[in-house]
C-alpha positions in Angstrom: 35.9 151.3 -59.8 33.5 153.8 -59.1 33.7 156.2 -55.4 31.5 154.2 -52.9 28.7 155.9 -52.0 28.5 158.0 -49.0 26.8 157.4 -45.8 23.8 158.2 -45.4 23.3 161.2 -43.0 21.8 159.5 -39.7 18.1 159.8 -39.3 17.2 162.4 -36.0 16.1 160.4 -32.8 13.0 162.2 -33.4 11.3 162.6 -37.1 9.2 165.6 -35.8 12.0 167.7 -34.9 12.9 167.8 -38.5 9.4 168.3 -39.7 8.3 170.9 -37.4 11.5 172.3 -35.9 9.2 173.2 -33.0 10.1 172.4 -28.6 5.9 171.8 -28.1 6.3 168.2 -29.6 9.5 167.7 -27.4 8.5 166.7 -24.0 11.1 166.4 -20.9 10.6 163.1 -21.0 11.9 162.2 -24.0 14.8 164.3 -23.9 15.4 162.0 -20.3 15.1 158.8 -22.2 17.2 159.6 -24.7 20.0 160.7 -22.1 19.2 157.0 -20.6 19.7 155.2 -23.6 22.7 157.1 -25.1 25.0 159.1 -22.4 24.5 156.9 -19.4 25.7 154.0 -20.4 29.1 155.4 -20.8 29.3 155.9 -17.4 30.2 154.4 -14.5 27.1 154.1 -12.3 24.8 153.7 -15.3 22.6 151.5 -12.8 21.9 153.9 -10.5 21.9 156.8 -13.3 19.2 155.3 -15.0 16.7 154.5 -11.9 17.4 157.9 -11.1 16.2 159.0 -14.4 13.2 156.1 -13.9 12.1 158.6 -10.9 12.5 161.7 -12.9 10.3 160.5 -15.2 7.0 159.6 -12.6 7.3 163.1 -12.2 4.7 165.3 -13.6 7.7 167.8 -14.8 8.4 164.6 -17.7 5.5 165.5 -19.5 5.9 169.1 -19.9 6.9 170.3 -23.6 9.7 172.2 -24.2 8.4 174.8 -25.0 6.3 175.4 -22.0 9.4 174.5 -19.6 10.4 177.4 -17.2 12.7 177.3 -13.8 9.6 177.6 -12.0 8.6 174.0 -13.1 12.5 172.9 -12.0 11.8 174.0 -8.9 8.4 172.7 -8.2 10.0 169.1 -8.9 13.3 170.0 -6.3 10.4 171.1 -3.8 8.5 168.0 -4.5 11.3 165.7 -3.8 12.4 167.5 -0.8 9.5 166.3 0.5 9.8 163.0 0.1 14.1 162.6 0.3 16.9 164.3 1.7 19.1 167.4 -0.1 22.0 165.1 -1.4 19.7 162.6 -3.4 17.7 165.8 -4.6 21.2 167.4 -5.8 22.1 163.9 -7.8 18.7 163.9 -9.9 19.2 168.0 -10.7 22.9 167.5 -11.6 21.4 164.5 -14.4 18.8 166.8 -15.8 21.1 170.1 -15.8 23.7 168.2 -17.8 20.8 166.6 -20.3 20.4 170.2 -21.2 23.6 170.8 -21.3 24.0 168.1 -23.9 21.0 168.9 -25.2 22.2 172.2 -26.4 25.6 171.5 -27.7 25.1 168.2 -29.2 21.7 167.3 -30.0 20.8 170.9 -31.6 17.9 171.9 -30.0 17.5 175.8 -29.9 17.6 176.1 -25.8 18.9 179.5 -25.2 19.6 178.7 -21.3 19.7 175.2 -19.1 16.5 176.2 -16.7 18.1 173.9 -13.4 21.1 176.7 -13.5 17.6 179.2 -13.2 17.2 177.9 -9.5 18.8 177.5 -6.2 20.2 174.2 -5.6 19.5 172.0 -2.5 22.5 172.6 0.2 24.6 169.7 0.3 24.3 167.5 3.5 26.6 167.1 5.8 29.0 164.5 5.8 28.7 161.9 8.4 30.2 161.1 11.2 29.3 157.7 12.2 31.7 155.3 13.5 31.7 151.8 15.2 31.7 152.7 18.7 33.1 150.3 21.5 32.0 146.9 21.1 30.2 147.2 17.8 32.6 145.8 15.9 32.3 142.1 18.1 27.9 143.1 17.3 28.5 143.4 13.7 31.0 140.6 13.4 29.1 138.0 15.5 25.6 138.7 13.5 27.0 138.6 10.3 28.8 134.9 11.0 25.3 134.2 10.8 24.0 135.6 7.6 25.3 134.7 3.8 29.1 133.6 3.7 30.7 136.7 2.2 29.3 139.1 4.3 31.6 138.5 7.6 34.7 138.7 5.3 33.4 141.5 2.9 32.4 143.7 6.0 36.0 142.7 7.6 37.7 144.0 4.4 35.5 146.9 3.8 36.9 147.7 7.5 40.9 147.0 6.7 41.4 148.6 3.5 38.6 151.2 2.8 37.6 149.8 -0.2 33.9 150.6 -1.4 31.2 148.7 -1.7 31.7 148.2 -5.5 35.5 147.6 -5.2 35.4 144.7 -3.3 32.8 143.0 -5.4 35.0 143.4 -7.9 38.4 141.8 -6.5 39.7 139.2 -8.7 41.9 136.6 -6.8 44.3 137.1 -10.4 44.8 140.5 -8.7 45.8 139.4 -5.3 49.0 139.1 -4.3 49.5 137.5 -0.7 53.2 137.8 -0.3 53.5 141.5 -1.2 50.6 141.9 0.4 48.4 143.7 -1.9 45.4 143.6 -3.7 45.4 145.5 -7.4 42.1 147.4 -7.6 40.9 148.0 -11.7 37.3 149.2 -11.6 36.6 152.0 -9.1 34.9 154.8 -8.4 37.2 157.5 -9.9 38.7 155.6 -13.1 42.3 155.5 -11.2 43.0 152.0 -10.6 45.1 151.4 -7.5 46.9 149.0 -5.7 46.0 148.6 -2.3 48.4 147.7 0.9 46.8 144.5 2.8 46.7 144.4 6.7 47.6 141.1 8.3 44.3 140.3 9.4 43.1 141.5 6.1 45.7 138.6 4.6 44.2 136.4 7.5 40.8 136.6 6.1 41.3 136.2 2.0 43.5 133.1 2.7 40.2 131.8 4.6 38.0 132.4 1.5 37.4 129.3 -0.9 38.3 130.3 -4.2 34.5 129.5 -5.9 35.4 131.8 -8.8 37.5 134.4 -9.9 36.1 136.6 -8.2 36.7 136.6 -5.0 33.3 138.0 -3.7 31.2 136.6 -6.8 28.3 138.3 -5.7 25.7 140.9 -6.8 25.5 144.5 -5.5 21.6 143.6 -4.5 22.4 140.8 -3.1 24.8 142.3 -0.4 22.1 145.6 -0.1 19.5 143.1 0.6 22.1 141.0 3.4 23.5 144.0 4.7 20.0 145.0 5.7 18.8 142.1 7.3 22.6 142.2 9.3 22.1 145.6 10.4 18.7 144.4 11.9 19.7 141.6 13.6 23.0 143.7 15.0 20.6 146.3 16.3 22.6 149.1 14.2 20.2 150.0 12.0 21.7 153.6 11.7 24.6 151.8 10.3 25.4 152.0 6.6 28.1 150.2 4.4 29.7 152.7 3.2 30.5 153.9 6.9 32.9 151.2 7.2 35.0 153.1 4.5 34.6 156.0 7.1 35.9 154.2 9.7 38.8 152.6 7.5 40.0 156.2 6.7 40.0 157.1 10.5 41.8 154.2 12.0 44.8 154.8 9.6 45.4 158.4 10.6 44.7 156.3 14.0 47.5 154.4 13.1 49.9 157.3 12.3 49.8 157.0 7.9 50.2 160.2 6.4 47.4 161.8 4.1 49.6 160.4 0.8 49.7 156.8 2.4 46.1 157.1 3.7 44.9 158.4 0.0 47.4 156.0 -1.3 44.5 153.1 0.1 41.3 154.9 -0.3 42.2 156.0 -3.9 41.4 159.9 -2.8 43.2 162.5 -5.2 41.4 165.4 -3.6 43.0 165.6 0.2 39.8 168.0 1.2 37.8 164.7 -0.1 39.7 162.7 1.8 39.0 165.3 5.4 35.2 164.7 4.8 35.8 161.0 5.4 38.2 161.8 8.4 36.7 161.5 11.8 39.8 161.2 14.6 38.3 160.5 18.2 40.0 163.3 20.4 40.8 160.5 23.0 43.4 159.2 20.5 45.1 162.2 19.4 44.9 162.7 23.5 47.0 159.5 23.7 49.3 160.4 20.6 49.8 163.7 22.7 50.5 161.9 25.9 53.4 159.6 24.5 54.8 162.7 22.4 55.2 164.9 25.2 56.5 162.0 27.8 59.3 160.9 25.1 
C-alpha cells in the first residue's frame, strides 16, 4: 500500500492575508469576530464574551484597518464607553481586545510588533460593594418574591444560605444533592474547581420543599431569573439591590457566624483569601457583640 496522502495544510481564515500579506485589508473587526467564533467558546462565560464583543463591534474603532490602528484610537473607544458605563465594564471589553492581540500575535501570525491596549492607561477598577440586606429587608424581599415565579423565593433563600452564584445554583442537579450529609456537590462554577458545599438547615428546609420537575433542581434560564429578579426588586422597593449581593451577604453572615476563612472559602469556592476580603463586609455591631461575650467569659 501506498503512504496516504498528507493533509492538506488548512486554508487561512482570510485569503487576502496570504495574497497581500498587508494589515490595510485586516480590519479590527474581523480580528473580533474571529476571536468570537474560535477562542470564546472555550470559555466559560462565552455568552456574555460574545455580546461583549457584539458591543465592541458598533464601535467605530471595528472598522479601522490594521494598519491604521494606534493607542490613540484604544483610547478614544475607553473614553467613549466611559461615557456611557462604569470603569469595571469598560476594563472587561479592554481585557477581550488586549488578549485578541495577544493571540493575534502568537497564534494567528499577523506581524503586530506591540498589543496597542497595553499603549494606554486602563480604567481604575471600581470599588467593591458594600451592600447588604439591612434590618427587615430580608421579610421585603422574601414576602415579594412569594409572589413572583416559583423558583425565585427558594433560589434567592439559597443564594442567601450557601453563597452560591447566580450560575451555580441554576445548575444544581438534585443527583448531586445529598440531604443527609447535608451537602450539595457543585460541578460547573465560576473558577473550574468544583466544590462541595455544606447545607444550612433552613437551606435543607427549603430543597426538600422543591418538587422535583426535572433534574435540575432550578430548571430555569439565566434570562429568565434576570428578567424576575428585576421585576422582584421593583415590587420590594430595593431597586439598588443586585443578585449577586446575596453572595455578599452569604460571605458576611458566616464570619458572622464564627467560620474561619478556610471553612468560609471552603463554601464560596474562594482560592484567593484577598478575594474572598472584597466580598467580606462584618457590621461592627456584631464583632461589638463577639467582643462583649469574649471579654465577659
Amino acid at each position: 500500500m501506498g503512504t496516504p496522502a498528507a493533509n492538506p495544510s488548512p486554508k487561512p481564515w482570510f485569503s487576502n492575508w496570504m495574497q497581500f500579506r498587508e494589515l490595510k485589508g485586516i480590519m479590527v473587526g474581523d480580528l473580533l469576530r474571529r476571536y468570537s467564533e474560535t477562542v470564546t467558546p472555550t470559555k466559560r462565560g462565552a455568552g456574555s464574551e460574545q455580546y461583549r464583543i457584539r458591543t465592541l463591534l458598533t464601535h467605530s474603532l471595528a472598522q479601522i484597518a490594521l494598519n491604521k490602528l494606534s493607542s490613540a484610537a484604544i483610547a478614544r473607544y475607553r473614553d467613549d464607553r466611559l461615557k456611557l458605563v462604569q470603569s469595571g465594564t469598560v476594563r472587561r471589553e479592554l481585557a477581550i481586545v488586549q488578549h485578541c492581540f495577544e493571540v493575534v500575535k502568537k497564534e494567528w501570525g499577523l506581524p503586530i510588533a506591540t498589543n496597542p491596549v497595553q499603549q494606554i492607561a486602563i480604567p481604575e477598577a471600581q470599588k467593591p460593594r458594600e451592600r447588604r440586606l439591612e434590618d427587615g429587608e430580608s421579610n421585603i424581599l422574601a414576602s415579594a418574591a412569594l409572589a413572583s415565579a416559583w423558583y425565585l423565593h427558594p433560589l434567592i433563600t439559597l443564594a442567601i444560605e450557601t453563597g452560591m452564584r447566580r450560575g451555580e445554583l441554576l445548575s444544581i442537579r438534585w443527583k448531586d444533592v445529598d440531604m443527609t450529609a447535608p451537602t450539595i456537590r457543585i460541578l460547573k462554577t465560576k473558577n473550574g474547581h468544583p466544590r462541595t458545599i455544606p447545607l444550612t438547615p433552613k437551606a435543607v428546609e427549603i430543597l426538600s420543599t422543591l418538587e422535583r420537575r426535572d433534574e435540575r433542581v432550578f430548571p430555569v434560564t439565566p434570562n429568565a431569573v434576570r428578567l424576575a429578579w428585576g421585576r422582584l426588586r421593583k415590587r420590594a422597593g430595593l431597586e439598588d439591590l443586585r443578585l449577586h449581593d446575596l453572595r455578599h451577604e452569604a460571605v458576611s453572615r458566616f464570619f458572622e457566624y464564627g467560620l474561619t476563612v478556610p471553612e468560609v472559602a471552603l463554601i464560596s469556592g474562594h482560592r484567593d483569601p484577598r478575594m474572598l476580603s472584597r466580598y467580606t463586609h462584618l457590621r461592627p455591631e456584631k464583632v461589638a457583640e463577639k467582643l462583649a461575650k469574649a471579654t465577659l467569659g
